[in-house]
Backbone as a chain_set.jsonl record, in Angstrom:
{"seq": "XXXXXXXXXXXXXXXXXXXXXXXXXXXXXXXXXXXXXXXXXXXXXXXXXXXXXXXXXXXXXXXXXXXXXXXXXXXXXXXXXXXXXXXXXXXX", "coords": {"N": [[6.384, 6.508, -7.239], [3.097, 5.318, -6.256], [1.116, 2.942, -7.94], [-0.232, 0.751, -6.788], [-2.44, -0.024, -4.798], [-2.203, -1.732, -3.125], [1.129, -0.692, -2.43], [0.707, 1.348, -1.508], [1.411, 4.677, 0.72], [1.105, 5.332, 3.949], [-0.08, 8.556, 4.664], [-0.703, 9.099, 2.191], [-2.759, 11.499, 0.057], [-6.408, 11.615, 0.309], [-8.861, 11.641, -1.779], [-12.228, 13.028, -2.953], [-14.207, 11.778, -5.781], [-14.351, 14.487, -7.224], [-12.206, 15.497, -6.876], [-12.323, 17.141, -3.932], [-10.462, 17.262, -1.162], [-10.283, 14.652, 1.264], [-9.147, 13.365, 3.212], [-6.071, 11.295, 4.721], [-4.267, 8.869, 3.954], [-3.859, 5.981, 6.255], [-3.73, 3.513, 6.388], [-2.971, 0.152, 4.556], [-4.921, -2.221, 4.379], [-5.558, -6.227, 4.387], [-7.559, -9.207, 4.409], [-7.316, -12.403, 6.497], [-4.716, -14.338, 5.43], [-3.968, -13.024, 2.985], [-2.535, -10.88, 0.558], [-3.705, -9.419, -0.634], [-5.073, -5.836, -1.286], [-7.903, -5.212, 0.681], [-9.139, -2.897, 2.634], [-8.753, 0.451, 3.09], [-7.423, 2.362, 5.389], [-8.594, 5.31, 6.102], [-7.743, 8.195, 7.326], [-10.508, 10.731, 8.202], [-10.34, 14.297, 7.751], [-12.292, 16.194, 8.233], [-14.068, 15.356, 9.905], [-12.231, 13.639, 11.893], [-11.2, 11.391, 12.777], [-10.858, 8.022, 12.149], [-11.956, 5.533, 9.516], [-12.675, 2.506, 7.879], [-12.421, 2.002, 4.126], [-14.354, 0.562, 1.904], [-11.924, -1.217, -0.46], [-13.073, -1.904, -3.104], [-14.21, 0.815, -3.274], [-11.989, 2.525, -4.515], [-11.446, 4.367, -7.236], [-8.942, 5.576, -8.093], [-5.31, 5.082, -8.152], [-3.112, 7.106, -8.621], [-1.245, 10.023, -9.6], [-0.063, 10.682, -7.077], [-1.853, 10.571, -5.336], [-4.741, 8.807, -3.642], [-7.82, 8.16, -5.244], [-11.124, 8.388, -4.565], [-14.383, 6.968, -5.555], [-17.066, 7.478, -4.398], [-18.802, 10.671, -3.334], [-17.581, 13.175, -0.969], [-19.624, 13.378, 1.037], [-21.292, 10.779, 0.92], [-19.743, 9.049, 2.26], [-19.854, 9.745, 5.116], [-21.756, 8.359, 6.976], [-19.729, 5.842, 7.819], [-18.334, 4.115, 10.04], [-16.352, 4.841, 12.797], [-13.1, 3.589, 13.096], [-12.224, 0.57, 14.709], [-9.867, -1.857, 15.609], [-10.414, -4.146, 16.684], [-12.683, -5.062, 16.214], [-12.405, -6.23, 14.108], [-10.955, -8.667, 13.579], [-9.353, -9.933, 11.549], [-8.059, -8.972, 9.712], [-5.402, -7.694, 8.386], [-2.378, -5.032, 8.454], [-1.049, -4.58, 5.45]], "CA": [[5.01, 6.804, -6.917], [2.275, 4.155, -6.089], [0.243, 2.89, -8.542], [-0.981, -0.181, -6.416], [-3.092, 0.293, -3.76], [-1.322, -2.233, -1.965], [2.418, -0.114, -2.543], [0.34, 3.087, -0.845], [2.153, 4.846, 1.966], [0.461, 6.268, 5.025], [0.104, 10.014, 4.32], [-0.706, 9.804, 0.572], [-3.925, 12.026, 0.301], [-7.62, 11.026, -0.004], [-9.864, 12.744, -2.623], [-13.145, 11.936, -3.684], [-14.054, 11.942, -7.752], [-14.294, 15.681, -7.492], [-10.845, 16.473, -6.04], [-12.271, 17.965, -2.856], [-9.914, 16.373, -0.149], [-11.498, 14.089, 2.177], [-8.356, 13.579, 4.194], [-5.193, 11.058, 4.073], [-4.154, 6.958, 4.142], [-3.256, 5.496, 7.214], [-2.697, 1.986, 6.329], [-4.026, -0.577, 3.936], [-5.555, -3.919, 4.718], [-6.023, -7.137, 3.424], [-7.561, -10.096, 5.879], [-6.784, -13.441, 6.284], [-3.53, -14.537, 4.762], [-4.133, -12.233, 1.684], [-1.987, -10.04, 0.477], [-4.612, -8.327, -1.858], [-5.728, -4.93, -0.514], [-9.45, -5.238, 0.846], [-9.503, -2.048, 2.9], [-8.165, 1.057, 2.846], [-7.858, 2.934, 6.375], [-8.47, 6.881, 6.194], [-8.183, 9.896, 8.349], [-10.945, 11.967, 7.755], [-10.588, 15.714, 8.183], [-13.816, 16.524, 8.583], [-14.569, 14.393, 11.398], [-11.348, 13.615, 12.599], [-11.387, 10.437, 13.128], [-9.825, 6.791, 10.91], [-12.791, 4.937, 9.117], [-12.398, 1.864, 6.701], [-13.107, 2.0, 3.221], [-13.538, -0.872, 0.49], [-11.041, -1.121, -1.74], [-13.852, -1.334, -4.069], [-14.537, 2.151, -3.925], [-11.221, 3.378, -4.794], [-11.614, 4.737, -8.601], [-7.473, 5.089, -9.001], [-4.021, 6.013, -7.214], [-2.278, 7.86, -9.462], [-1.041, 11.841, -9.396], [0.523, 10.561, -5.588], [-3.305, 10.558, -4.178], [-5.578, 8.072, -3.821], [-9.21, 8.865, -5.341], [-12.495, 7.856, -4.145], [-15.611, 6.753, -6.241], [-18.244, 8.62, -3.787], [-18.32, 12.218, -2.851], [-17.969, 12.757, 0.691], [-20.516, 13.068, 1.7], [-21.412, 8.863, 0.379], [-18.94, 8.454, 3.418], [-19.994, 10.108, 6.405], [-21.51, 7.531, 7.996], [-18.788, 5.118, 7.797], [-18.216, 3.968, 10.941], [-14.724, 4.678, 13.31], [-12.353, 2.764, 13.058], [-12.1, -0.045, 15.774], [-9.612, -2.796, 15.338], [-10.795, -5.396, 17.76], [-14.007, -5.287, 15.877], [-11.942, -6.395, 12.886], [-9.71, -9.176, 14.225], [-8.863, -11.073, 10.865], [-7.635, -7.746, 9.025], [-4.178, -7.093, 8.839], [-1.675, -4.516, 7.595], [-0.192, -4.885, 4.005]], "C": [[4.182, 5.524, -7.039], [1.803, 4.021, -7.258], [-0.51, 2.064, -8.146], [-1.731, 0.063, -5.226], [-2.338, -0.305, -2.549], [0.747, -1.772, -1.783], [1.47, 1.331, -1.969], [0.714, 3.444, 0.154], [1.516, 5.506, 3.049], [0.877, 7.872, 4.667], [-0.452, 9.997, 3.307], [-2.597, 10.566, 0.773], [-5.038, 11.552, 0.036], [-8.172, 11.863, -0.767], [-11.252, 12.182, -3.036], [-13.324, 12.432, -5.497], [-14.051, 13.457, -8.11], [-13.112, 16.292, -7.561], [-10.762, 16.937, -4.643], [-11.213, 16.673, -1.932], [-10.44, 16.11, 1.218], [-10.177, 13.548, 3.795], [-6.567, 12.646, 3.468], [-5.086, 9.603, 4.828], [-3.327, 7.018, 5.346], [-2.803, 4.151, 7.378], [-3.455, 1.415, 5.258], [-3.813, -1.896, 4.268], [-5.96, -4.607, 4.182], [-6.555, -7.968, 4.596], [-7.207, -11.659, 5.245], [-5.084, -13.761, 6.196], [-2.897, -13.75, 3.365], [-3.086, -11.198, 1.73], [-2.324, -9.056, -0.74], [-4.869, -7.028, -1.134], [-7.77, -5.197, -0.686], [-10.225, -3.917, 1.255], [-8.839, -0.564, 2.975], [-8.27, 2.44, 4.388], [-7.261, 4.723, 6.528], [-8.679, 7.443, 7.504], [-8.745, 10.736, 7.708], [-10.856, 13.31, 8.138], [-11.377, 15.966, 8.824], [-14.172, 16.024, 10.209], [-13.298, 14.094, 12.57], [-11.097, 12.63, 13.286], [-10.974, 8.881, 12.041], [-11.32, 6.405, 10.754], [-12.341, 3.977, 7.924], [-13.321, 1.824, 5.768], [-12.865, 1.195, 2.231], [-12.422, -0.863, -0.039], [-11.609, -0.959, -3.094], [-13.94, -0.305, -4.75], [-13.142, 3.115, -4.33], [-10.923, 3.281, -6.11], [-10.102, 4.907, -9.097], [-6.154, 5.122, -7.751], [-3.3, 6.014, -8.19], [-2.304, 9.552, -9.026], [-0.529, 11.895, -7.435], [-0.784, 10.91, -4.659], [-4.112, 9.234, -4.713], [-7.147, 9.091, -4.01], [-10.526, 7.663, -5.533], [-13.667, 7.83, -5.297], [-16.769, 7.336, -5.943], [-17.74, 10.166, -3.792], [-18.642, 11.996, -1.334], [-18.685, 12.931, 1.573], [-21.278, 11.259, 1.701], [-20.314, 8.292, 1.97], [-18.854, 9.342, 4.767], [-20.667, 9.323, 7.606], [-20.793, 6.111, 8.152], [-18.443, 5.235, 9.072], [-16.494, 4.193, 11.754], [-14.712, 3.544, 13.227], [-12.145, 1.312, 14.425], [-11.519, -1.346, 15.436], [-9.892, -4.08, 15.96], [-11.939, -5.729, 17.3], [-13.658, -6.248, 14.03], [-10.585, -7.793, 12.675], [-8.224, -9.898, 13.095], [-7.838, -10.107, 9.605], [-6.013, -7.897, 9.353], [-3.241, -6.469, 7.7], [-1.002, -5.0, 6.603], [0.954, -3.833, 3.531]], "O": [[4.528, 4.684, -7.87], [1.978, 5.034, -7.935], [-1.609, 2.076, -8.701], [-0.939, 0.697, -4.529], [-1.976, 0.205, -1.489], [1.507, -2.477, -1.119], [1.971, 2.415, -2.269], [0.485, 2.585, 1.006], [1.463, 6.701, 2.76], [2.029, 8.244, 4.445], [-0.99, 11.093, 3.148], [-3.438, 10.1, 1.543], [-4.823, 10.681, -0.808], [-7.993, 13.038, -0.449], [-11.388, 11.017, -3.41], [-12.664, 13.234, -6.159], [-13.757, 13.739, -9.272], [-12.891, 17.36, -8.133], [-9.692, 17.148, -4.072], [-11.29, 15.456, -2.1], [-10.877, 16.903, 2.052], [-10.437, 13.458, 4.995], [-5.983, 12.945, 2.427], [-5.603, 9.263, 5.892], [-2.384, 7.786, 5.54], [-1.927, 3.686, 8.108], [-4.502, 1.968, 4.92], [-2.759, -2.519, 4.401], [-6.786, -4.268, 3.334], [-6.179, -7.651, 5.725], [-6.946, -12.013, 4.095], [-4.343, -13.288, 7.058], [-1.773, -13.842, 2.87], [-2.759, -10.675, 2.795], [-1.658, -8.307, -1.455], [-4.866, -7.308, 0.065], [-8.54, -5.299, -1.641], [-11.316, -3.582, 0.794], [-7.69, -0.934, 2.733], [-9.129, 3.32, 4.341], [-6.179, 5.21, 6.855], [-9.483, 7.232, 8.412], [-8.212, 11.462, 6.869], [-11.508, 13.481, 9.168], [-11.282, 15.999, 10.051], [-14.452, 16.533, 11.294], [-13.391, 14.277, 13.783], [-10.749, 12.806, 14.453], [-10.844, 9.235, 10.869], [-12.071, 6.798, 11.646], [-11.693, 4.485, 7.009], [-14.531, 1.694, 5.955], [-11.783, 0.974, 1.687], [-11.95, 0.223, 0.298], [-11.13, -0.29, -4.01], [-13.872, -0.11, -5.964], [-13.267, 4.335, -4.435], [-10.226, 2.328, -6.459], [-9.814, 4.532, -10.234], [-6.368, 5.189, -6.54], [-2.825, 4.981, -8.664], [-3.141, 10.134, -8.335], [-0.635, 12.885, -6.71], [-0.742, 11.401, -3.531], [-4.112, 8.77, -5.853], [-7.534, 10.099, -3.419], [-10.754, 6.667, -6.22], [-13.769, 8.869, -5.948], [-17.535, 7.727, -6.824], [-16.666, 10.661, -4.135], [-19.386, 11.243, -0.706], [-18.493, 12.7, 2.766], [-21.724, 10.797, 2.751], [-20.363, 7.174, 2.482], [-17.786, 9.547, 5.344], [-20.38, 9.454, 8.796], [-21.472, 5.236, 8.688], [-18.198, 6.377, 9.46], [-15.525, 3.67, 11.204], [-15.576, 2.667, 13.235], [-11.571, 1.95, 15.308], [-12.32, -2.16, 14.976], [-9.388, -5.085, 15.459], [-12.453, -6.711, 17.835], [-14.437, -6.675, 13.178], [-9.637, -7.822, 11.89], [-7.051, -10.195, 13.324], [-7.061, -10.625, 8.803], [-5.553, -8.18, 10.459], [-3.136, -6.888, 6.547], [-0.267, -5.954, 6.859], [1.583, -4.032, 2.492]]}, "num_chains": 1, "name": "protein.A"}
């Protein structure tokens, strides 16, 4: 099981600090040459749609989910996803 953000597998679930589930990981990103995690790219349910989110805001990954620092509503307008808008990003 993960404990690093950057060892997280596409699928593992999203939650925010409540538990409610906000959806599930689709990749994580570092930019540059880095091999730190910077971003963390979700599928939201709700919307239905990928949006990136700091790495900042992710409060742990443990219990095989990643969990969020906002509630989700703090992330609704988080913009889609668009990698061409993002050129220097790349999967970790």
């Amino acid at each position: 099981m993960a404990t690093l953000l950057e060892e997280v597998t596409p699928g593992t679930p999203v939650v925010d600090r409540t538990g409610e589930s906000l959806g599930e990981v689709r990749a994580v990103y570092g930019s540059g040459e880095g091999r730190l995690a910077e971003f963390v790219l979700v599928f939201w349910t709700a919307r239905g749609a990928e949006a990136l989110v700091p790495a900042d805001d992710v409060e742990s990954v443990s219990g095989g989910r990643v969990t969020l620092m906002g509630s989700a509503a703090s992330y609704e307008s988080l913009a889609a996803f668009d990698p061409s808008a993002n050129p220097q990003l790349h999967r970790l």
